[in-house]
ROZAKOL-520464 format. One line per 5 residues: number of its first residue (from 1); for each residue z, x, y of C-alpha. Coordinates in Angstrom, 2 decimals, m for minus. Layout:
<nodes>
NUM = Z,X,Y; ...
</nodes>
This chain:
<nodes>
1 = m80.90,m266.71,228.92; m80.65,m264.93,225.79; m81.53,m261.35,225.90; m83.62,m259.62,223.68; m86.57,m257.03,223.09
6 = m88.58,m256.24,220.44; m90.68,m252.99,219.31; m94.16,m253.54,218.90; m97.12,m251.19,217.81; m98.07,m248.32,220.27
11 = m101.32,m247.76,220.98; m103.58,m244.35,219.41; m102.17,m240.57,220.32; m99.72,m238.65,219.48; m97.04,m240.68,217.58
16 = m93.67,m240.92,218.77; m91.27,m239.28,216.42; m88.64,m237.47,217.45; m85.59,m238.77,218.59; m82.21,m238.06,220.20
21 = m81.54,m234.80,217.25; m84.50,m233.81,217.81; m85.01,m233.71,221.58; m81.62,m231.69,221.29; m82.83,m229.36,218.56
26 = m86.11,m228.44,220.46; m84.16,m227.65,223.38; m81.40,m225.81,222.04; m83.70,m223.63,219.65; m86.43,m222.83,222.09
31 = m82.96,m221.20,224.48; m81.01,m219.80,221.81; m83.34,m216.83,220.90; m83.74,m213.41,222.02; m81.54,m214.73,225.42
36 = m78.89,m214.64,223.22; m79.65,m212.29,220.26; m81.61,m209.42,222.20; m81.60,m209.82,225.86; m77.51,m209.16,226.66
41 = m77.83,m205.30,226.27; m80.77,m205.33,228.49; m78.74,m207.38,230.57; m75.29,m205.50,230.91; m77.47,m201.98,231.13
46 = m78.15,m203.89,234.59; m75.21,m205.84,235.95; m72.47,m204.23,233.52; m69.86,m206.73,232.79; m71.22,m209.47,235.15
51 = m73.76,m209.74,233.03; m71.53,m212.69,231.20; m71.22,m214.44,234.95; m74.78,m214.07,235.01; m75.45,m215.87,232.15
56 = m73.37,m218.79,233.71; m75.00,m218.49,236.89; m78.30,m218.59,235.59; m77.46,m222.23,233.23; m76.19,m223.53,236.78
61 = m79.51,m222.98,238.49; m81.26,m224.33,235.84; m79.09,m227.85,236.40; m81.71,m229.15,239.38; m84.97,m228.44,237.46
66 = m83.05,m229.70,233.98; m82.61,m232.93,235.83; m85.71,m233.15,237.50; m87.87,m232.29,234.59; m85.73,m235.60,232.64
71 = m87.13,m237.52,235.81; m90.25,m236.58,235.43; m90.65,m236.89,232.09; m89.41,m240.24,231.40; m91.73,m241.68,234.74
76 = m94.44,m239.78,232.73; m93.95,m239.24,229.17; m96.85,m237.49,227.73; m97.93,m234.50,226.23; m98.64,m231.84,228.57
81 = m95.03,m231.60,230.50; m95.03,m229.61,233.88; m98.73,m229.56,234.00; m98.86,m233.29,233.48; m96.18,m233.54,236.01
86 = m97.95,m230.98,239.05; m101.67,m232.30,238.51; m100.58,m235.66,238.99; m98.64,m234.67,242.12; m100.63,m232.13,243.54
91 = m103.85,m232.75,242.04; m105.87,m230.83,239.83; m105.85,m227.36,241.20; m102.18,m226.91,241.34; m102.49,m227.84,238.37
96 = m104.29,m225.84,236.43; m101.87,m223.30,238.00; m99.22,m224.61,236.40; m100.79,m225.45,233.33; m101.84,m221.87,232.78
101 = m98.39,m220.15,234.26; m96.28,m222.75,231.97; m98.39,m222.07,229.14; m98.13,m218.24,230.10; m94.28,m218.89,230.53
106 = m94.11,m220.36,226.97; m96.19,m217.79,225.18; m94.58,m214.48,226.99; m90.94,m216.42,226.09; m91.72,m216.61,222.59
111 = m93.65,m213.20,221.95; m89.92,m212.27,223.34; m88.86,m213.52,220.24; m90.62,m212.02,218.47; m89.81,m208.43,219.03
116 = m86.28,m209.73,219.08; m87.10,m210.71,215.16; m88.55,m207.13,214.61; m85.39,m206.06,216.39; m83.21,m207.65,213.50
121 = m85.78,m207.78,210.77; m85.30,m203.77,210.93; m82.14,m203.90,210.08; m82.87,m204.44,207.14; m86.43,m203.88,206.26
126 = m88.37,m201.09,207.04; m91.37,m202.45,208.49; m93.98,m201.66,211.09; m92.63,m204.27,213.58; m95.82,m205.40,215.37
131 = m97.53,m206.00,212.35; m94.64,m208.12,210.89; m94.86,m210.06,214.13; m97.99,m210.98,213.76; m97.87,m212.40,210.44
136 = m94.63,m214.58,211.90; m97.10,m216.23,214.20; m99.53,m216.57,211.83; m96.60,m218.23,209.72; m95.37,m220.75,212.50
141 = m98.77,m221.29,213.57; m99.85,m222.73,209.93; m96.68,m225.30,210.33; m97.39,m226.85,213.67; m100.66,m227.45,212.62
146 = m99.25,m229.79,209.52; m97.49,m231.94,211.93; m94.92,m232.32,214.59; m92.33,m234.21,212.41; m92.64,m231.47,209.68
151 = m92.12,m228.90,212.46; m89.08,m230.91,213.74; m87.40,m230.91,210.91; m87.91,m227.42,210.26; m86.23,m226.82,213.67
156 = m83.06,m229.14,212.81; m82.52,m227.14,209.75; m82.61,m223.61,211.90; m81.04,m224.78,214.89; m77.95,m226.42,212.33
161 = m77.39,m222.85,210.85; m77.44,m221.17,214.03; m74.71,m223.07,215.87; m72.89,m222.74,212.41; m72.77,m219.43,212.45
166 = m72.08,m218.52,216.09; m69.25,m220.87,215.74; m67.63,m218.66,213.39; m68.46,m215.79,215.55; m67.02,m217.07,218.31
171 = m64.10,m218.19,217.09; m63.25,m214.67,215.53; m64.27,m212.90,218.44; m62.67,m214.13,221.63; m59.29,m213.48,220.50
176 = m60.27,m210.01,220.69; m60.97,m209.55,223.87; m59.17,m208.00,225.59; m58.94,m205.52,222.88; m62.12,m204.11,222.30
181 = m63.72,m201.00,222.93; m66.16,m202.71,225.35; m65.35,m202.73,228.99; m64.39,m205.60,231.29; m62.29,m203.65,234.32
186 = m64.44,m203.07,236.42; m66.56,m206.02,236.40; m69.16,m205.86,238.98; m69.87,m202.41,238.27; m73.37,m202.60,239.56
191 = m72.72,m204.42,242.58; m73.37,m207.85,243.76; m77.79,m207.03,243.69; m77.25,m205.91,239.89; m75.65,m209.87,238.96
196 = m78.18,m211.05,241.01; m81.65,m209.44,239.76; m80.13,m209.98,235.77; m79.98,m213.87,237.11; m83.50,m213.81,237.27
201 = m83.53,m211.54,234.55; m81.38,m213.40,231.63; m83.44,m216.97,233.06; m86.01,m216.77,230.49; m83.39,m217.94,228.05
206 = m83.59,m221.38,229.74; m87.12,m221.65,229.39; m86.91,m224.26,226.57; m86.15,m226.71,229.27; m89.94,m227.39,229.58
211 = m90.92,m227.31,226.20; m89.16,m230.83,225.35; m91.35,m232.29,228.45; m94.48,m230.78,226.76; m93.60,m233.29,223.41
216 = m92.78,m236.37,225.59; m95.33,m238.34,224.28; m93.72,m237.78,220.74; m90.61,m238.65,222.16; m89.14,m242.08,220.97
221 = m87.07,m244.34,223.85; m87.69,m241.57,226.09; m85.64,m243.04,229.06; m81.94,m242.51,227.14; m83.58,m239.52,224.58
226 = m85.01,m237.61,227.33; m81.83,m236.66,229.73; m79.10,m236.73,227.13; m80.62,m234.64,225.07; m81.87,m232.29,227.42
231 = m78.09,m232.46,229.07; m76.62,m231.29,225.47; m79.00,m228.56,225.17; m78.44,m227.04,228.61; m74.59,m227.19,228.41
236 = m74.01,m226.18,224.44; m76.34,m223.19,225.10; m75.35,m222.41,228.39; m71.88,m221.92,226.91; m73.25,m220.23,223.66
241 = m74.57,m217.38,226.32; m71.60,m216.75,228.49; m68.97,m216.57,225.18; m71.34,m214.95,223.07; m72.18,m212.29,225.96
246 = m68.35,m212.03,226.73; m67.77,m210.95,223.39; m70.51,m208.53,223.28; m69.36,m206.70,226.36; m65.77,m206.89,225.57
251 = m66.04,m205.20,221.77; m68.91,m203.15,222.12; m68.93,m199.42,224.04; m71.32,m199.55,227.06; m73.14,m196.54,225.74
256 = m73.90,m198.56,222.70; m74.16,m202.18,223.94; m76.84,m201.01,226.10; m79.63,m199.08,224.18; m78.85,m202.30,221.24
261 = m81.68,m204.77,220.51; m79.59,m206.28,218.32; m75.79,m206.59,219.90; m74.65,m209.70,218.82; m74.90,m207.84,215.52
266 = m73.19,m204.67,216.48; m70.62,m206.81,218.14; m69.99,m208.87,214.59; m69.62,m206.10,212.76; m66.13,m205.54,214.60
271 = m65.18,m208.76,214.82; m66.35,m209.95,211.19; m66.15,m208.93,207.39; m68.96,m207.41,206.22; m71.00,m211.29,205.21
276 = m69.92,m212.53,208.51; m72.50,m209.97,209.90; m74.76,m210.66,207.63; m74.98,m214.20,208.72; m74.72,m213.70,212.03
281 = m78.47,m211.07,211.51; m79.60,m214.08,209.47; m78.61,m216.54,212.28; m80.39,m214.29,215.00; m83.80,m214.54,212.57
286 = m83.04,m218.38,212.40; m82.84,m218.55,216.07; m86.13,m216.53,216.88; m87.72,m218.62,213.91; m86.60,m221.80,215.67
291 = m88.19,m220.67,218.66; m90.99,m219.55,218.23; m92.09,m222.97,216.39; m90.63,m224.89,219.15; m92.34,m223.38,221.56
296 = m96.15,m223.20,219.37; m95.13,m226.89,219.43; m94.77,m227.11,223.42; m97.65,m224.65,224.41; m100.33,m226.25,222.32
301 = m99.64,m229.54,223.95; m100.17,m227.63,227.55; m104.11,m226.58,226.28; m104.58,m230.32,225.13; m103.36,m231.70,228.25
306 = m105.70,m229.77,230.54; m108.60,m230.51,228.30; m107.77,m234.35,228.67; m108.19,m234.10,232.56; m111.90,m231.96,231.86
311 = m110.37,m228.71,233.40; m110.06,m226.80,229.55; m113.34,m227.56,227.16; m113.24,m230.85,224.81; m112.64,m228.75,222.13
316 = m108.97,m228.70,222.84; m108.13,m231.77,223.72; m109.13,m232.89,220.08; m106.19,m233.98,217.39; m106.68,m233.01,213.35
321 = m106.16,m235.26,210.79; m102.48,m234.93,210.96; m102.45,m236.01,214.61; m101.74,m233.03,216.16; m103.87,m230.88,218.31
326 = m104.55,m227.81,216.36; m106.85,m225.84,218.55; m104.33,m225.93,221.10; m101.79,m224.17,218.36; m104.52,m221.89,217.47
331 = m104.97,m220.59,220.91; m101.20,m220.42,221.99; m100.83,m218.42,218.39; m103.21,m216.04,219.17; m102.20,m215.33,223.42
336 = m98.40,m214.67,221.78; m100.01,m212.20,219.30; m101.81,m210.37,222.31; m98.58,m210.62,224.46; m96.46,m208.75,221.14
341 = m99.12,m206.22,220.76; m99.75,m205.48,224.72; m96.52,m205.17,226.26; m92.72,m204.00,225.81; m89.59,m206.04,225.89
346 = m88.39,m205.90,229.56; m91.48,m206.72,230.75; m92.12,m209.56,228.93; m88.44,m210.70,229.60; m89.26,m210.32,233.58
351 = m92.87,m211.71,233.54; m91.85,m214.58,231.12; m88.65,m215.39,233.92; m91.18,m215.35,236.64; m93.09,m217.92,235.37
356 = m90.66,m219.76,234.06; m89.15,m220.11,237.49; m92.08,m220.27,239.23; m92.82,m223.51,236.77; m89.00,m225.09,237.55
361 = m89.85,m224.80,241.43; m92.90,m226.31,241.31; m91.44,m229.12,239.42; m88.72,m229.55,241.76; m90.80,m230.11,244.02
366 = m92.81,m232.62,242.20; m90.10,m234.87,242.30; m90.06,m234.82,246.17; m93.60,m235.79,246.24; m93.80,m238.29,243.73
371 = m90.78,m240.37,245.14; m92.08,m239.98,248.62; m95.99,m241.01,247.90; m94.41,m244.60,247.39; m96.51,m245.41,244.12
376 = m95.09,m248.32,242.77; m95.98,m247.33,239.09; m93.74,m243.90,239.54; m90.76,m246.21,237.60; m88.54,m243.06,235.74
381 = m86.34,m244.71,233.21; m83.60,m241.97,234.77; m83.65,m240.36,237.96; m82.01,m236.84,239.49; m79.12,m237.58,241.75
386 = m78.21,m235.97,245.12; m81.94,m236.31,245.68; m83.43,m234.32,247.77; m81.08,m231.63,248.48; m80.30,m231.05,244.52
391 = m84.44,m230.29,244.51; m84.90,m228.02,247.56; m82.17,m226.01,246.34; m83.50,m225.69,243.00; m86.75,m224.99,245.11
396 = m85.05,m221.86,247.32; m82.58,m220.45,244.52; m85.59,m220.14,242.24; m87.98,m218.66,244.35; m85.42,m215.84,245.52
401 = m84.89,m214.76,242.08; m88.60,m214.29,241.80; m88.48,m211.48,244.41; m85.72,m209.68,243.05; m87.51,m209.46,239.43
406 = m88.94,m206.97,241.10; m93.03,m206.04,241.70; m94.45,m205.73,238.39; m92.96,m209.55,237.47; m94.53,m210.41,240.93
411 = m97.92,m209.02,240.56; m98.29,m210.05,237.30; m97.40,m213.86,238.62; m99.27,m213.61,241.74; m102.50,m212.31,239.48
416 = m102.21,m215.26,237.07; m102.44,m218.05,240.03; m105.62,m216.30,241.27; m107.37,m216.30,237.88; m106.10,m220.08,237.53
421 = m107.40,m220.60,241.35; m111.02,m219.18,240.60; m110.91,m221.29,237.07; m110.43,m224.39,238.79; m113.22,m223.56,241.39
426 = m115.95,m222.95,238.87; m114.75,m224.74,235.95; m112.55,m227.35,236.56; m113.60,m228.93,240.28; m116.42,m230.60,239.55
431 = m115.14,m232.12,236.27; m112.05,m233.38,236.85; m111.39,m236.83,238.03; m107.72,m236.75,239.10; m106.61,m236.84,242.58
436 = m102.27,m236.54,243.37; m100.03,m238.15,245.21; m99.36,m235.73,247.63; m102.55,m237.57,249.16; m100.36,m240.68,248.85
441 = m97.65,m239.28,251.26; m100.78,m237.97,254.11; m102.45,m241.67,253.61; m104.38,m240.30,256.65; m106.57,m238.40,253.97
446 = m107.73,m241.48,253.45; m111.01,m240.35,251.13; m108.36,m237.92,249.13; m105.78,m241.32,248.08; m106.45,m241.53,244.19
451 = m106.04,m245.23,243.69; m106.85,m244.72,239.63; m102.98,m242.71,239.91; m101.29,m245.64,240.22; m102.85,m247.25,236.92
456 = m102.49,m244.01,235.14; m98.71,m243.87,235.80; m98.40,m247.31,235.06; m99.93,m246.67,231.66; m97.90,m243.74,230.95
461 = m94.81,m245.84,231.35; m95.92,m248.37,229.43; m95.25,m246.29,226.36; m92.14,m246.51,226.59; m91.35,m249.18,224.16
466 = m89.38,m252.07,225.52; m85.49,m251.62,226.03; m82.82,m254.96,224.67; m82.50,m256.42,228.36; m86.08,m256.42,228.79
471 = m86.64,m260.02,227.59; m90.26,m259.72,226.20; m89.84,m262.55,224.48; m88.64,m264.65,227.56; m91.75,m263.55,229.15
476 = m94.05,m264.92,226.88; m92.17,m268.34,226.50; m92.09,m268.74,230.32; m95.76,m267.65,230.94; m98.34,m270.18,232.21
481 = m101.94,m270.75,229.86; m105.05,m271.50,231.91; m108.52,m271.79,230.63; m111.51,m271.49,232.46; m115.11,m272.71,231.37
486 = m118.09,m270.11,230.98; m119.88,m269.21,234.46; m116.35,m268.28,236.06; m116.19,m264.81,237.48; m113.30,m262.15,238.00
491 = m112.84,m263.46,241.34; m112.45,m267.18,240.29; m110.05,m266.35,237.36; m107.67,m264.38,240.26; m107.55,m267.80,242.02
496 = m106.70,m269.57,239.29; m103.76,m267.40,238.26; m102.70,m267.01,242.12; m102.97,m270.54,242.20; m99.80,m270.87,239.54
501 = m97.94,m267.75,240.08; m97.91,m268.72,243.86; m95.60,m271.71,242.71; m93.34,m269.60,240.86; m93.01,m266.45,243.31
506 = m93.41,m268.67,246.53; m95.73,m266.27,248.22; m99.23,m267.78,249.25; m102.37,m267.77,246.81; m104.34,m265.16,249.10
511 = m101.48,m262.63,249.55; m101.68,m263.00,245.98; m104.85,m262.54,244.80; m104.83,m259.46,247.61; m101.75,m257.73,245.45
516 = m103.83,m257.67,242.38; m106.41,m256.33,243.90; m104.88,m253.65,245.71; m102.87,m252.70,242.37; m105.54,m250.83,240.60
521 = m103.02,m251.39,237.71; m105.47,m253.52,235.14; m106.14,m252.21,231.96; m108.58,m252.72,229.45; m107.83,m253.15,225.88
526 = m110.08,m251.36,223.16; m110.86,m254.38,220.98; m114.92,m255.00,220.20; m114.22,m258.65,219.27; m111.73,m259.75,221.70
531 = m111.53,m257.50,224.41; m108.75,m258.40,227.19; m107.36,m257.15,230.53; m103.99,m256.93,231.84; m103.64,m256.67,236.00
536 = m100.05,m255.93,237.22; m99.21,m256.50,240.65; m95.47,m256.60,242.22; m93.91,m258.82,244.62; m90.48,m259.20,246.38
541 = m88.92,m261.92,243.82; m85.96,m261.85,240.85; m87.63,m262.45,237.95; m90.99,m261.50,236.26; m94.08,m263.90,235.97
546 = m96.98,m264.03,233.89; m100.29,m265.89,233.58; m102.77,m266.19,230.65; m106.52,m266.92,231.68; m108.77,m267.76,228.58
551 = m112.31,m267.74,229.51; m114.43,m268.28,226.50; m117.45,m267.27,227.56; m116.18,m263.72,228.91; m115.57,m262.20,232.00
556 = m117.07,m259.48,233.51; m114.57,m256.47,235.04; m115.98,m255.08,238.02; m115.28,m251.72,239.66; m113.41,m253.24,242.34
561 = m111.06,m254.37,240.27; m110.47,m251.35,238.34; m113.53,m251.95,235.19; m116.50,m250.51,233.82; m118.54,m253.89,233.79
566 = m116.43,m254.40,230.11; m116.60,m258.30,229.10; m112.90,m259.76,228.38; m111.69,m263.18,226.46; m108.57,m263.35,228.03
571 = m106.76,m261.99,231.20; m103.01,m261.59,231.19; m102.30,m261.53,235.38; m98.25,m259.81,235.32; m96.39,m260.77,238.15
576 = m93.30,m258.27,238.46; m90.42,m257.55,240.29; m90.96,m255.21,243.15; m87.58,m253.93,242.87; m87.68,m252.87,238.41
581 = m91.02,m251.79,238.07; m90.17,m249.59,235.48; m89.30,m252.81,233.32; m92.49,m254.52,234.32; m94.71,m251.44,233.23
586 = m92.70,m251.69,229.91; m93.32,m255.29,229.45; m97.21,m254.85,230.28; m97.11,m251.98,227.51; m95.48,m254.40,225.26
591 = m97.80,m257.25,225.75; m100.93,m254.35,225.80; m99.98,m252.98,222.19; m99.40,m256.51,220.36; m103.25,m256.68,222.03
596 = m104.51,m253.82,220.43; m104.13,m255.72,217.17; m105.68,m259.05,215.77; m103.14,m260.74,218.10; m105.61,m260.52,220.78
601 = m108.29,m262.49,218.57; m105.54,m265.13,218.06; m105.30,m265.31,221.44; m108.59,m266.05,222.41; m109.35,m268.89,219.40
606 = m105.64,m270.60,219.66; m105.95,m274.29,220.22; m102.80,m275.23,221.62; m100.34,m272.58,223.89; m97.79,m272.84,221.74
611 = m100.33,m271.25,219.58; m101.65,m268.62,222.22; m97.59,m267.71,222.58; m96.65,m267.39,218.83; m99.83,m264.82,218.83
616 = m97.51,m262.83,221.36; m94.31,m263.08,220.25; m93.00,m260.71,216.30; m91.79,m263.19,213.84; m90.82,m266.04,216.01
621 = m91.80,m269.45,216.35; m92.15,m271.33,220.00; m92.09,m275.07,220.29; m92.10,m277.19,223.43; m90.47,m280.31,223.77
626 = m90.90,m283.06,226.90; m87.65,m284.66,227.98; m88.41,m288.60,228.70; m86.04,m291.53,228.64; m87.80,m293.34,225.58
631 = m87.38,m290.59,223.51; m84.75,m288.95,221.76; m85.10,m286.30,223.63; m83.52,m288.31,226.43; m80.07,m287.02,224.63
636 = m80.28,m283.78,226.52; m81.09,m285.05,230.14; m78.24,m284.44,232.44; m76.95,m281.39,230.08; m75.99,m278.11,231.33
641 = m77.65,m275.37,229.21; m74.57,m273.37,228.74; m72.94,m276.60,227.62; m75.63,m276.94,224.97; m74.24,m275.74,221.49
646 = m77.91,m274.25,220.12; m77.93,m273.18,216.39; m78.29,m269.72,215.22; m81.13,m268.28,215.62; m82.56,m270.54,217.94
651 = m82.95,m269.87,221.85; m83.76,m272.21,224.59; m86.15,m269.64,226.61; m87.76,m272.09,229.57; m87.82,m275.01,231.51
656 = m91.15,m276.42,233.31; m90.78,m278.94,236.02; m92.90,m280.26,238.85; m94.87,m277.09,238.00; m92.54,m274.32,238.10
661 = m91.45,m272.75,234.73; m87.53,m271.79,235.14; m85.26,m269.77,233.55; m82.83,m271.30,230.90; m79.77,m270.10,232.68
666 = m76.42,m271.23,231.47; m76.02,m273.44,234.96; m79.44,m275.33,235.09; m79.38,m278.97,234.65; m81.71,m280.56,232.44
671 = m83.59,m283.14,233.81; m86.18,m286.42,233.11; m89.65,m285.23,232.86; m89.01,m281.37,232.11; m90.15,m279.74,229.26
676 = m87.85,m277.15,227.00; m89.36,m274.37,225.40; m87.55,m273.32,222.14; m87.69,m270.03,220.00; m86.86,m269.35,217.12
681 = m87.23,m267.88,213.26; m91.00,m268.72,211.99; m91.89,m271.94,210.37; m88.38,m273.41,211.32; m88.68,m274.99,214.31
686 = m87.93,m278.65,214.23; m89.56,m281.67,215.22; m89.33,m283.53,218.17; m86.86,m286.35,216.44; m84.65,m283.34,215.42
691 = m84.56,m281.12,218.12; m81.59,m282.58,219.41; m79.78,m281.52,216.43; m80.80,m278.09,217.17; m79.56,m277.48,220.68
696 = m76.80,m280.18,221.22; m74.96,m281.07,218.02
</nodes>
């Protein structure tokens, strides 16, 4: 079987992007900020020395939720990242909590920046620094609201200078040391409870780790993008902070180091000429630049998200003309300019840490519900290992650090989940539609299981894009083409398809028709003409099934089966393989988005099913051949397809006999009375005298 998959059209949203640089960009820019550039005097003020080992200790805690945000977001890749994750896991009103606390987490992180940029900007300028802030969001704002790919870029251009320059930095400054005038001997100064409060302290530098789940849906081939790119982030700043911090400590006098908002400054001025400092200020405003536009990108998506599940007003759940949703930048613009102008640097840094790891425990603990509700649609193109203990620690470690940010961080935190609790009760609980699957794990709650999550999932993965093993292609060739006649309902069209994927999948034509059912997973395409459904259902086989019903005089989708009474042309019935469901979902997005176009109308008006199949498949050809003794055809009975020398460009895709369409594998026999199924390049397929020539010569 030859392998292949192709990329076909996605349907309307947000656009998808970004790719592997960028994931890694976002990331890296929305950590390297004021963690780096502002925080470590703060930080060594508290812990002395150890506040380098806390730095270290804080990018190893954030390894579990790192990993478990990359599950997450490439089961569910769409905008709205922890809060799309916890409301469909918990339901909607732990989710508004964690919509509101990540967006919280995102906005106090990057007002952070801010007065890290006044911090530097004063070096140089004498300017009122709150004012100067302001116009920076004002600034940022403007450029998310153009687009995400122009604010992408932006932040590959920052993020490029930045590592640049702390290269140089660091390479000039560890040699020295163990020379400086900073102090290293006595290294836990503070005790043991100093390293472990600036933990919790110096973990608002990691908060970036959301804000690439936020932009999922933007995210192209998010199953490899996703992880790697997240992985890179975490490790190249993780080892940015300890080094940079190490060389803070080690050259600059305590007395100084910790009354400096800008040390990685002081400390280049020792190790540096006089330009090298220069860059290094420069690099510092790069790095606040980069994130504070990576993170208006990630917070605006939080607002939009919220709004799509009715528990935020319509309003912000709206895109511009440049795709993007800009009343959901406007809003996060404005709550960081309130943040600047409301509250001082370590207790933003605290507060913002709090609900940053309030966030990375909650979605920790997503990933124990999700994989225990059993929904067959939860398909993550990568998954955490050491699951669960790798969560549950994440869970503990993360909540302890809470306590010891001590009880301003922790009223603050505790104050914001009882506004988002009394939200939810008068705004947001009798609008919002969305159950969790925490009710999937207690099936006793019988009335509380939200069957629609299991089609919502499924059509979340489904934008994915297909990967090269998928074997779209394959699919189509091997799929069965029944029409009905007018009169037939829902019901009868099930049979029908049961009827012939009971043959392939050798499970009976009830137990069939039952799966579908039970599913939920059918979804409607938006085309006025030619209108079509696609129900997914997975059984216990190898290999993936599908069956095209034509019904030319409509049929009618009941609730029961997961429709608004719409009136479809064509079903597409997708028999998967219990055991890769993230590959089926794919392949049902892939069929869904080449039906979002004219393909559908194709479809519905083709003659022949060679025609309804070339409708399906990008710029091939299929032709189907029968394989009879008196004709020449009869040249290939008795082959072995791997024997068969097929020309370039051409691939033998199926076999149908006594009713069963089979795989091409390299060891089936061909036999009398089957018929081949050929791909290949359009308007080159040969005829039936010459088809022979094609596979055999």
């Amino acid at each position: 079987m030859n392998e292949r998959g192709a990329g076909g059209p996605l349907g309307a949203g947000l656009s998808r992007s970004l790719g592997l640089r960028h994931v890694f960009v976002l990331s890296t820019g929305a950590m390297l900020s004021s963690g780096l550039f502002l925080l470590p005097g703060l930080a060594a003020a508290d812990a002395g020395p150890s506040a380098v080992l806390a730095y270290a200790l804080a990018g190893v805690v954030a390894v579990p939720a790192m990993l478990s945000v990359a599950e997450l977001s490439t089961a569910m890749p769409r905008a709205g990242g922890a809060y799309y994750f916890l409301v469909r896991a918990y339901g909607p009103a732990v989710g508004t909590v964690s919509g509101m606390a990540t967006w919280l987490s995102l906005v106090l992180k990057d007002a952070f920046a801010l007065v890290g940029m006044s911090a530097y900007l004063n070096l140089v300028l004498d300017v009122p620094a709150k004012p100067l802030a302001i116009v920076l969001i004002a600034g940022f704002t403007v450029v998310n609201i153009v687009g995400t790919r122009a604010s992408a870029l932006v932040q590959m251009l920052l993020v490029g200078f930045v590592l640049a320059v702390m290269g140089w930095f660091l390479a000039a400054g560890l040699p020295q040391v163990g020379s400086g005038d900073g102090n290293l001997d006595t290294f836990f100064a503070e005790g043991a409870g100093g390293l472990v409060s600036v933990i919790g302290l110096v973990f608002v530098s990691y908060g970036g780790l959301t804000k690439v789940a936020s932009a999922a849906e933007e995210i192209n081939d998010p199953s490899r993008n996703i992880p790697l790119g997240m992985g890179l982030a975490l490790l190249v700043s993780t080892a940015l902070y300890t080094l940079g911090v190490l060389v803070a400590v080690a050259v600059v006098p305590p007395a100084r180091l910790h009354d400096d908002l800008a040390p990685i400054y002081t400390a280049a001025e020792d190790v540096l000429p006089t330009a090298g400092a220069v860059l290094v200020a420069a690099a510092a405003l790069a790095a606040f630049s980069s994130a504070t536009n990576a993170g208006i990108l990630a917070a605006s998506r939080y607002p939009l998200a919220m709004s799509r599940d009715r528990l935020l007003g319509e309003r912000l759940g709206r895109l511009n003309r440049f795709n993007i949703p800009a009343w959901g930048v406007v809003v996060t613009g404005a709550g960081m300019a309130a943040v600047v102008l409301a509250l001082d640097v370590a207790a933003i840094a605290k507060v913002a840490s709090a609900f940053v790891l309030l966030t990375l425990a909650l979605v920790n603990s997503a990933v124990l519900v999700l994989r225990a509700s059993g929904i067959a649609s939860y398909a993550p193109g990568f998954t955490a290992p050491l699951f669960p203990y790798l969560q549950l620690a994440g869970i503990i470690v993360d909540l302890y650090l809470i306590v010891q940010l001590g009880p301003v961080a922790l009223l603050l935190t505790g104050a914001s989940v009882v506004v988002a609790v009394l939200w939810y009760v008068f705004y947001g609980r009798t609008r919002s539609m969305h159950g969790g699957a925490i009710y999937h794990v207690f099936e006793r709650w019988g009335r509380l299981v939200d069957r629609g999550l299991d089609r919502e999932l499924s059509g979340a993965v489904q934008s994915h894009g297909v990967r090269a093993g998928d074997e779209y292609p394959g699919l189509i060739a091997r799929a069965a083409v029944v029409s009905i006649p007018e009169g037939t309902d829902i019901n009868e069209a099930a049979v029908r398809a049961s009827e012939v994927l009971s043959t392939q999948t050798r499970v009976d034509v009830a137990t069939v028709t039952d799966r579908f059912l039970e599913s939920g997973s059918l979804w409607i395409q938006p085309s006025e003409q030619h209108p079509t459904a696609t129900p997914v259902a997975f059984f216990d086989t190898d290999d993936d099934y599908l069956v095209i019903v034509r019904a030319a005089g409509g049929i009618r989708i009941p609730a029961a089966w997961g429709g608004r009474d719409e009136q479809v042309k064509a079903l597409f019935f997708l028999a998967g393989c219990s055991a890769e469901p993230g590959r089926v979902l794919r392949l049902a997005g892939e069929l869904a988005a080449y039906l979002h176009s004219d393909r559908a109308e194709a479809v519905a008006e083709a003659a022949f099913e060679a025609e309804v199949k070339e409708a399906l498949l990008p710029d091939l050809s299929i032709g189907q051949y029968p394989l009879m003794p008196e004709l020449s055809t009869s040249a290939l009975i008795g082959r072995r397809v791997g024997a068969l020398t097929i020309d370039a460009g051409f691939f033998l895709e199926a076999v149908s006999r006594e009713g069963r369409v089979l795989r091409a594998e390299a060891d089936l026999v061909l036999e009398a009375d089957d018929q081949i199924t050929v791909l290949g390049p359009p308007n080159s397929l040969p005829v039936l005298d010459d088809v022979v020539g094609v596979l055999a010569d």
